[in-house]
DRENDO-1510 file (C-alpha; in Angstrom, 1 decimal, always signed):
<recs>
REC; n; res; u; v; w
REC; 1; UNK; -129.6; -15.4; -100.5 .
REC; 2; UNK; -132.7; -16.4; -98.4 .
REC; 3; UNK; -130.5; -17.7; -95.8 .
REC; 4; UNK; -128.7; -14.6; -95.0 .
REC; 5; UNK; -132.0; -12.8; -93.6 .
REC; 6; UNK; -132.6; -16.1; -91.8 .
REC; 7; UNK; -130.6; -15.2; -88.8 .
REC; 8; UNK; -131.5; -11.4; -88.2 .
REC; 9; UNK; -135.3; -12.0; -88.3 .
REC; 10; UNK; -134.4; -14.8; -85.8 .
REC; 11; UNK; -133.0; -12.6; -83.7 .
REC; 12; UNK; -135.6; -9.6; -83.9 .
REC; 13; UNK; -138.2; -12.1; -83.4 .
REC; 14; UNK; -136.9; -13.6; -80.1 .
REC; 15; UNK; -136.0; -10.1; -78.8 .
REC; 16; UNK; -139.8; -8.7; -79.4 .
REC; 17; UNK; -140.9; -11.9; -78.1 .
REC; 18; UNK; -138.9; -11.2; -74.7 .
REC; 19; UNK; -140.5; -7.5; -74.9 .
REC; 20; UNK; -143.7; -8.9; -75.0 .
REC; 21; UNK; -143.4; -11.3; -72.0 .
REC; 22; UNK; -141.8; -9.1; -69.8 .
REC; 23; UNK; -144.8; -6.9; -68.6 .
REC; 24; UNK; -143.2; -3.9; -69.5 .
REC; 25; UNK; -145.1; -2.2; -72.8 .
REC; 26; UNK; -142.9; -0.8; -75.8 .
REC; 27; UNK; -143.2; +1.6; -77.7 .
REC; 28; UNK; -146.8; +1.8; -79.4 .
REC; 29; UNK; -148.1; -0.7; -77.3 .
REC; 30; UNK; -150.5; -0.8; -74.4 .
REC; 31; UNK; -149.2; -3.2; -72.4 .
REC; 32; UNK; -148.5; -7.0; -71.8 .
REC; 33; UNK; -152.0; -9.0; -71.3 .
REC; 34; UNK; -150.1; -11.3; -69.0 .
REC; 35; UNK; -149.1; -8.1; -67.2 .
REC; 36; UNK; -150.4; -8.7; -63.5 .
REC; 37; UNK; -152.3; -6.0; -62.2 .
REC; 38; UNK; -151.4; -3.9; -59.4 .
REC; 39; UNK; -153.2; -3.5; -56.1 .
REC; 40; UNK; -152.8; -1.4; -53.0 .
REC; 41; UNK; -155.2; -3.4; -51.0 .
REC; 42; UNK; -152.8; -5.2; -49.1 .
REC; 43; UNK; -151.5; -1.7; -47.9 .
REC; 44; UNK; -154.8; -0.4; -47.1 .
REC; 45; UNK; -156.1; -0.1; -43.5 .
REC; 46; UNK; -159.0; -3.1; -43.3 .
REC; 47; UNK; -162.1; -2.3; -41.7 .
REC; 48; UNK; -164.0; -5.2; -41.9 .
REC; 49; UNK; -164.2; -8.9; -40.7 .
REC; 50; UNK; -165.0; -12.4; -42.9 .
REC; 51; UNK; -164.2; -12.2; -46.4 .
REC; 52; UNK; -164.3; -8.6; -47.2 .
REC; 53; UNK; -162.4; -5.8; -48.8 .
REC; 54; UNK; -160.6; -3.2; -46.7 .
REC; 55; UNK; -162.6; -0.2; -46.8 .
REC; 56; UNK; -160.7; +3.0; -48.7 .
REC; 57; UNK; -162.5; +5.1; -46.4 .
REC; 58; UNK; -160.5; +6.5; -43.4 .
REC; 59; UNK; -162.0; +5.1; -39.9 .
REC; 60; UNK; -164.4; +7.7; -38.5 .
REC; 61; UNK; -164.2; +7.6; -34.3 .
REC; 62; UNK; -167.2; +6.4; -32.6 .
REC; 63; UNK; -168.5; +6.8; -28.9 .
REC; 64; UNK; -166.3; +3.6; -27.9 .
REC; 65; UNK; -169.4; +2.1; -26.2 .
REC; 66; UNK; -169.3; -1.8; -27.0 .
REC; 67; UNK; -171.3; -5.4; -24.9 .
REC; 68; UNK; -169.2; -8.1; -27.0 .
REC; 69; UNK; -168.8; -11.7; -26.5 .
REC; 70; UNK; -165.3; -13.1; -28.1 .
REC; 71; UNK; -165.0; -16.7; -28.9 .
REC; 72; UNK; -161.4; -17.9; -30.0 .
REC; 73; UNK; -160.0; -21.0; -31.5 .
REC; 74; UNK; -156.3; -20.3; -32.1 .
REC; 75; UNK; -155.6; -24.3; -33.5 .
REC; 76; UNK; -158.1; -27.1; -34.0 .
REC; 77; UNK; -156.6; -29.1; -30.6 .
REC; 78; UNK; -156.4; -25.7; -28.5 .
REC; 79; UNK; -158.9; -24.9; -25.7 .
REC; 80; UNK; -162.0; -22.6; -27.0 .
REC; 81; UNK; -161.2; -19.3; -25.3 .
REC; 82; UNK; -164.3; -17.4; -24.5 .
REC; 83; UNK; -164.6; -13.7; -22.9 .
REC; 84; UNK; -166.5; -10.7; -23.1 .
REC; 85; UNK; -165.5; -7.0; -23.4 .
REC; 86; UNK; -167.7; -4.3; -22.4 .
REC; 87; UNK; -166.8; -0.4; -22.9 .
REC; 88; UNK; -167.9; +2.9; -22.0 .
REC; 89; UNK; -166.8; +5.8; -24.1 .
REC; 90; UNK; -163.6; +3.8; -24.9 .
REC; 91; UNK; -163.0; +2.9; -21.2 .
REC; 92; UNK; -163.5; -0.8; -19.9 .
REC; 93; UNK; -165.9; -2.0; -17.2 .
REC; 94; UNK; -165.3; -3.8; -14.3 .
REC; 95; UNK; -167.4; -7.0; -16.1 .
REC; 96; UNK; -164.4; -7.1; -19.3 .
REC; 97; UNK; -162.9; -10.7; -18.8 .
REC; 98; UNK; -161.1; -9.4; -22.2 .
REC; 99; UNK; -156.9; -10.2; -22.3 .
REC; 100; UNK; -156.0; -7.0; -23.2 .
REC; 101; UNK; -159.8; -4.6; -22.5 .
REC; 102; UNK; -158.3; -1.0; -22.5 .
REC; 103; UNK; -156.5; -1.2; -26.1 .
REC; 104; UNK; -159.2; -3.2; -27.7 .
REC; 105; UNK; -161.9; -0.6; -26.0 .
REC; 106; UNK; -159.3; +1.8; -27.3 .
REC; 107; UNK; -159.5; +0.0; -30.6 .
REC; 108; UNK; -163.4; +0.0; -30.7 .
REC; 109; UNK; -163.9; +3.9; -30.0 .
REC; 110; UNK; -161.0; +5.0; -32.9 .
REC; 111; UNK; -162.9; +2.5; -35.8 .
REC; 112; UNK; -165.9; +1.3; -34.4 .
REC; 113; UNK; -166.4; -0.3; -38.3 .
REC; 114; UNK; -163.8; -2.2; -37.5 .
REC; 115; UNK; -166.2; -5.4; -36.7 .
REC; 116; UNK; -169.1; -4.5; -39.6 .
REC; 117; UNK; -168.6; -7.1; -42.2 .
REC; 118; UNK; -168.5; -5.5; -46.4 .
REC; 119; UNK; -169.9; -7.3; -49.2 .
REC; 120; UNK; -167.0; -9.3; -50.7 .
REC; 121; UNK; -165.5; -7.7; -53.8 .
REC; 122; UNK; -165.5; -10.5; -56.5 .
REC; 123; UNK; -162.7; -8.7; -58.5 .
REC; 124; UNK; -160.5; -8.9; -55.5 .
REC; 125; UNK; -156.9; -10.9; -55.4 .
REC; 126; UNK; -155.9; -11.9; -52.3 .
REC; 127; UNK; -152.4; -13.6; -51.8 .
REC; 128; UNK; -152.5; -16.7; -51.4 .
REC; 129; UNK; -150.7; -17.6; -48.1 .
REC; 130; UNK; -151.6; -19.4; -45.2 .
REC; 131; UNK; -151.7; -17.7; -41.6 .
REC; 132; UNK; -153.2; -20.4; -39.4 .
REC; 133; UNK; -155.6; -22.0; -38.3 .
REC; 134; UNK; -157.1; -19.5; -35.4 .
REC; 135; UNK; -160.7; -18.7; -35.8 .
REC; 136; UNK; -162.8; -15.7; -33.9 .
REC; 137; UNK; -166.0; -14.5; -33.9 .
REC; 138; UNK; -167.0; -11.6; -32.3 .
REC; 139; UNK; -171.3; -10.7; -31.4 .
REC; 140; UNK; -172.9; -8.2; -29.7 .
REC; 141; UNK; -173.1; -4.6; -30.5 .
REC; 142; UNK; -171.0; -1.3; -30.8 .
REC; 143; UNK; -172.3; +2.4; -30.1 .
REC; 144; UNK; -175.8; +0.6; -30.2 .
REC; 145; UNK; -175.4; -1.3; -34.2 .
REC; 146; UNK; -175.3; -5.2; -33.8 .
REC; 147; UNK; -171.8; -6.8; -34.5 .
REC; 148; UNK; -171.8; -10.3; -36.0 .
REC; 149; UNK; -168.4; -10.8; -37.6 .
REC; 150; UNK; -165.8; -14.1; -38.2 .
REC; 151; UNK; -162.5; -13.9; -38.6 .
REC; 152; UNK; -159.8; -16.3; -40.1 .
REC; 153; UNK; -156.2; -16.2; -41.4 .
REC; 154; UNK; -156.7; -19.0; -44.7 .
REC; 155; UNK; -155.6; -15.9; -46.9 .
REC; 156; UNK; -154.1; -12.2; -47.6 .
REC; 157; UNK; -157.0; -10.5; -47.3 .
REC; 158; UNK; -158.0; -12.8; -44.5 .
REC; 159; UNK; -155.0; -12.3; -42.1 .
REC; 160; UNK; -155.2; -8.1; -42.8 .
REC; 161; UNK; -158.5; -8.3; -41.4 .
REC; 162; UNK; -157.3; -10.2; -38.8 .
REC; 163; UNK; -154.6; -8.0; -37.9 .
REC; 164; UNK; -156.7; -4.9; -38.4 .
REC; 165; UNK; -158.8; -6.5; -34.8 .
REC; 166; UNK; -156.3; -8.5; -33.5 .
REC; 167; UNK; -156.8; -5.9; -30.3 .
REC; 168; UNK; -160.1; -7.1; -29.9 .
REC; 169; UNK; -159.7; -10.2; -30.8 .
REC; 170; UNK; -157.3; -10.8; -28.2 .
REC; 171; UNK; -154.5; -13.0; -30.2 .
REC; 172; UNK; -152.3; -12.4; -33.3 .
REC; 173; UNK; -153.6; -15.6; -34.4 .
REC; 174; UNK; -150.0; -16.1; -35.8 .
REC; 175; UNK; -148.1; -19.4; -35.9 .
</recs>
């Protein structure tokens, strides 16, 4: 008689078994602890350089004035690329050896905390994918605040950043 219950209880077992792994809660439960969490990050505008978070924040225009000095390394046997951008109210002067001055004075003047580096969130995920090997650091100062800022594309959060000042960086730093 034992036997015949045997089989059903199998059965209910491995189906609330499958409930449970699947992430999606039943009824009268809160939820899965494997459950990943989700995150909007990635989606976020960044506003920061280095390892940081994307501000939630919207970018807040500045005066677009800006004396930086760009160093680039897009790959490890590449030629260091060196140049300076200097802007005026969002407009480039004659002394910008930058690729591309007029967007990334552009770029400077709509989210001038584009290059200010946030504390790194410690309960942040970041995908883990690899963009490259391109380094940049950017120094010098926008509407009068000192800039020191790295950037690098070993990680999600990374390459956002990177993509967020690729303007003023001067490269997509892409493959």
């Amino acid at each position: 008689m034992r036997m015949r219950f045997v089989g059903p209880l199998l059965a209910v077992l491995a189906v609330t078994g499958l409930a449970a792994c699947s992430g999606t809660p039943t009824q009268g439960s809160t939820g899965s602890a494997t459950q990943a969490p989700s995150s909007s990050a990635a989606s976020s505008s960044p506003t920061a350089p280095g390892s940081a978070s994307p501000s939630s924040q919207p970018a807040t225009p500045g005066q677009g004035n800006a004396e930086l000095s760009i160093t680039l390394l897009e790959a490890p046997d590449a030629p260091l690329k060196a140049f300076t951008l200097v802007c005026a109210a969002g407009t480039p002067a004659a002394e910008s050896e930058h690729p591309s001055a007029a967007e990334a004075c552009t770029a400077i003047k709509d989210n001038p905390a584009i290059l200010n580096p946030a504390p790194t969130k410690t309960d942040q995920a970041c995908t883990m994918q690899y963009g490259g090997p391109a380094t940049a650091k950017v120094t010098g100062s926008v509407d009068g605040k000192e800039v020191t800022a790295a950037f690098s594309r070993t990680d999600g959060c990374q390459i956002a950043l990177w993509d967020a000042a690729k303007s003023i960086l001067g490269s997509d730093g892409g493959l």
